[in-house]
N, C-alpha and C positions, 0 to 999 in steps of 0.2 A: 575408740573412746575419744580420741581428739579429734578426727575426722566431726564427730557430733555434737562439739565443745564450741567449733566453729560458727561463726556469724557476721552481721554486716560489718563488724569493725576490720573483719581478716579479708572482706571484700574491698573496704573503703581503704585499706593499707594499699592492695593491689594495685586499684586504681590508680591512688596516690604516688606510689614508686611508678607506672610507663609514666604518667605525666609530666614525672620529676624533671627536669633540668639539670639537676645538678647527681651527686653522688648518693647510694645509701647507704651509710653509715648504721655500724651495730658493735654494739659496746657490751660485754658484760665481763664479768668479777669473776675465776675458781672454775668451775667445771663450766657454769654457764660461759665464761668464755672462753672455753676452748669448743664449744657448740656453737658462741658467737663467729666465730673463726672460720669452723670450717662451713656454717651458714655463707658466709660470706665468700668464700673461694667458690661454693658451688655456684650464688647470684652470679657472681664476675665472669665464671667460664659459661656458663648460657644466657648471657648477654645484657645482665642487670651490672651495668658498672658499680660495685661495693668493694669498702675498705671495713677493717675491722682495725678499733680502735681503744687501745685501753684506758679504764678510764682514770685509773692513777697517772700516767703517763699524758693523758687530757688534762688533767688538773696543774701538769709543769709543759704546758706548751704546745702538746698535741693536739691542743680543739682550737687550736690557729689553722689546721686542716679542714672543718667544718667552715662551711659559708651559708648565703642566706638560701640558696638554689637546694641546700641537703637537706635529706629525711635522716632522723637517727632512730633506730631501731635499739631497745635499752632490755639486757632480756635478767630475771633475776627472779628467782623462782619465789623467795620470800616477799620480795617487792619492799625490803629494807635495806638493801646490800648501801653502808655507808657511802661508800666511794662512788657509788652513783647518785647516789641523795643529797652530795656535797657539789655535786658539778652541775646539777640540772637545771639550778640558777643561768648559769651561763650557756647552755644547752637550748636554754628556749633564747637567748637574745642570739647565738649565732646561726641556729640552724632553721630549716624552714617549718618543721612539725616534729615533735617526736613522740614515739609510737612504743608503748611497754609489752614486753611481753612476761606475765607474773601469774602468780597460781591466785593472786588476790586483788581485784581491782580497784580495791577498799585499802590497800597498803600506799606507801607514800609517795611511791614511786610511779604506780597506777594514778595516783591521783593528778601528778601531775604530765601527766603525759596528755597529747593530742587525741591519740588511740589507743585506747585500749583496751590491750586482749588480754584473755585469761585462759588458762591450762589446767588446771588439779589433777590430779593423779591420788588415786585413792589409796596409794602407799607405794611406798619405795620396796624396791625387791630386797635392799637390804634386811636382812631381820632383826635392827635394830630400828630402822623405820627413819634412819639418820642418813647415809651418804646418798649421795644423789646417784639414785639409780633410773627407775618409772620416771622421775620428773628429767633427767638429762634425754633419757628417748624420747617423750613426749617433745621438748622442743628441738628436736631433730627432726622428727617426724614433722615437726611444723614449718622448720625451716624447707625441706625438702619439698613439703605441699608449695609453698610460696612460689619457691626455684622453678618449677614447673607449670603452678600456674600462668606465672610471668612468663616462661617458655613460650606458652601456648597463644598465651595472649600477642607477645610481638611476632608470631610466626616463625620462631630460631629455628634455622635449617641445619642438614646435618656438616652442607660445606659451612654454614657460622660457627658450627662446635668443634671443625676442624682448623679456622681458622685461629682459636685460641688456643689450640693443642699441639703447636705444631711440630713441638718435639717428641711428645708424645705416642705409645704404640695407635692408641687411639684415635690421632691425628691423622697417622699414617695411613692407618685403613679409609680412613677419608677421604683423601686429599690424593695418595698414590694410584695413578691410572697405569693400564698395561702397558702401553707404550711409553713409561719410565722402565718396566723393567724386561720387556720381551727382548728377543735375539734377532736382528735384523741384518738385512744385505747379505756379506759375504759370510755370518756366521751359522746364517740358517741350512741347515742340511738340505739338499735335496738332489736328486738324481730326476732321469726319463725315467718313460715308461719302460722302454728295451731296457733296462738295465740288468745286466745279470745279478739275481739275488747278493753273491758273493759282495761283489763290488759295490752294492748300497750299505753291506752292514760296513765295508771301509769308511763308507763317507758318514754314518750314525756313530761309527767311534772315534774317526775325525772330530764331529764335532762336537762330542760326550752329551748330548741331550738324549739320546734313549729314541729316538724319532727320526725318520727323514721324511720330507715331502715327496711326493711324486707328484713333476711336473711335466705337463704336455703344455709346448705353444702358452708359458706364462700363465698357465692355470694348472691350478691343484685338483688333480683328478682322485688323490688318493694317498694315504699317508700306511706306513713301514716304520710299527713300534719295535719295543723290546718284544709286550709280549706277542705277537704276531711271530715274531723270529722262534718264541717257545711252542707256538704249534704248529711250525714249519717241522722243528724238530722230534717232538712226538708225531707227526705223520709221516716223516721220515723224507723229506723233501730233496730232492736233491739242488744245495746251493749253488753249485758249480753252472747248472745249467738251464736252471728256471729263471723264467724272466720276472720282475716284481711287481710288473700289472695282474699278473697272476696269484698273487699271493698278497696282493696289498688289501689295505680295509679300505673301501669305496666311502663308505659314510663313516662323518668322524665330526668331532665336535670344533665351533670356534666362538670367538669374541672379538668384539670389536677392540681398536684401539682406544678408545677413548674410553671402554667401560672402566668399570676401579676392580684395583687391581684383588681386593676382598671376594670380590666378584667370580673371578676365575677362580678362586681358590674354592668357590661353593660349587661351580660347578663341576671341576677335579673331585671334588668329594663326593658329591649327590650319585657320579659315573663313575668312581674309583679306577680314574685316571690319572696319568702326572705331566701330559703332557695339553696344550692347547693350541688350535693353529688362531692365530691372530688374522683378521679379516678386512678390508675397509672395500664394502659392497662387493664385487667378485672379486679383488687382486687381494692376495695374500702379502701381508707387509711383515709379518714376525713368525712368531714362535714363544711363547713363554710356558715355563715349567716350573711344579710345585716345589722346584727346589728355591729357582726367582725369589719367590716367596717366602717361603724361609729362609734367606740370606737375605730378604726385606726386613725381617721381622714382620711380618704381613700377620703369619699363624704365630 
């Protein structure tokens, strides 16, 4: 329903905000702003610099924040909300455009605006047909389209939405590559190929990852899991005196250093494995495991 409410004015907004220079600004009153709000946290974190601005709080000194470079964005479902009817005077001498979003573009506040858009909502879920229910989702739903279309239009990548998250879990899986968290040099397990079985599970709980390498002449011919050691022991193998080229897995999965580190953790899952060898062209440089990752917060 709003998707089809849409038109050239939610186009010529678009426009308006990449071209802006300066900030975009959104203002509303009661439930519309706290839709103002989070409209505007989402523009900021993919890459529309926005401030949300109250507009009581505009009226004693906060639209000394607006300059001539801003678009303000005014959202008020009745399109009477006083406290923005009171400041829009000063609204159009400080800011560059301002752009309403109302269920009526024939109300006061549509009127005076640059742009404007309209929403109606053919009743409110409440079943008094009173609290704002249908019309707060509808301009969620519009702010979201906005957020996105603007996304798409400046190209925001996924390292841009990591770079504003970055404390964030979401940052994280962004931005964290294997080589922050694999096991390198001297903690990586590994043994020859002669090794006596017995003596590689020493050096696998040596160095508690569940895994050792097997190396021949600084290349990995072969790797000696956990579960490899469990059907050693359902075949009844003798550890004492079998060597681990014989009982290792030949083929085995890896990933580069540089991939991210979300990355490993799909492919530990896709293979319902916990271990990864890390890779850079033939020399093996790590080791990283699904625990890595969970002590990342990764999962």
């Amino acid at each position: 329903a709003v998707a089809k409410q849409l038109n050239n004015s939610f186009t010529n907004l678009c426009e308006n905000v990449i071209s802006c220079k300066g900030k975009f600004v959104i203002m509303g009153v009661g439930k519309s702003g706290h839709v103002a709000q989070k409209i505007s946290a989402t523009l900021s974190s993919t890459g529309t610099p926005s401030i949300f601005i109250h507009p009581t709080e505009a009226a004693h000194g906060d639209i000394g924040l607006i300059d001539k470079k801003d678009i303000v964005l005014v959202i008020s479902n009745s399109g009477e909300t006083d406290e923005i009817i009171n400041i829009m005077p000063s609204l159009k001498r400080h800011a560059k455009e301002i752009a309403s979003l109302t269920s009526n573009n024939k109300s006061s506040i549509a009127k005076s605006a640059d742009i404007k858009i309209e929403l109606r909502a053919k009743k409110e879920a409440c079943p008094l047909d009173l609290a704002p229910t249908s019309s707060t989702t509808n301009a969620l739903a519009f702010g979201d389209a906005l957020a996105i279309a603007l996304l798409e239009a400046k190209g925001f990548t996924k390292n841009d939405f990591a770079s504003s998250h970055p404390a964030g879990k979401l940052g994280k899986k962004l931005i964290t590559q294997v080589q922050d968290l694999m096991h390198k040099g001297k903690d990586v397990p590994k043994v020859s190929p002669n090794t006596i079985l017995y003596k590689a599970l020493l050096e696998i709980t040596k160095k508690n990852l569940g895994i050792t390498l097997v190396v021949d002449k600084s290349k990995v011919v072969g790797i000696f899991t956990d579960g490899d050691l469990r059907r050693c022991i359902n075949k009844k193998i003798d550890i004492q005196n079998t060597k681990i080229k014989d009982v290792m897995t030949k083929s085995y999965k890896t990933i580069k250093p540089n991939a991210l580190a979300v990355d490993a953790a799909k492919i530990m899952e896709k293979n319902k494995i916990f271990t990864l060898v890390v890779k850079e062209k033939q020399s093996h440089v790590g080791v990283i495991s699904m625990h890595d990752l969970i002590e990342a917060r990764i999962l």
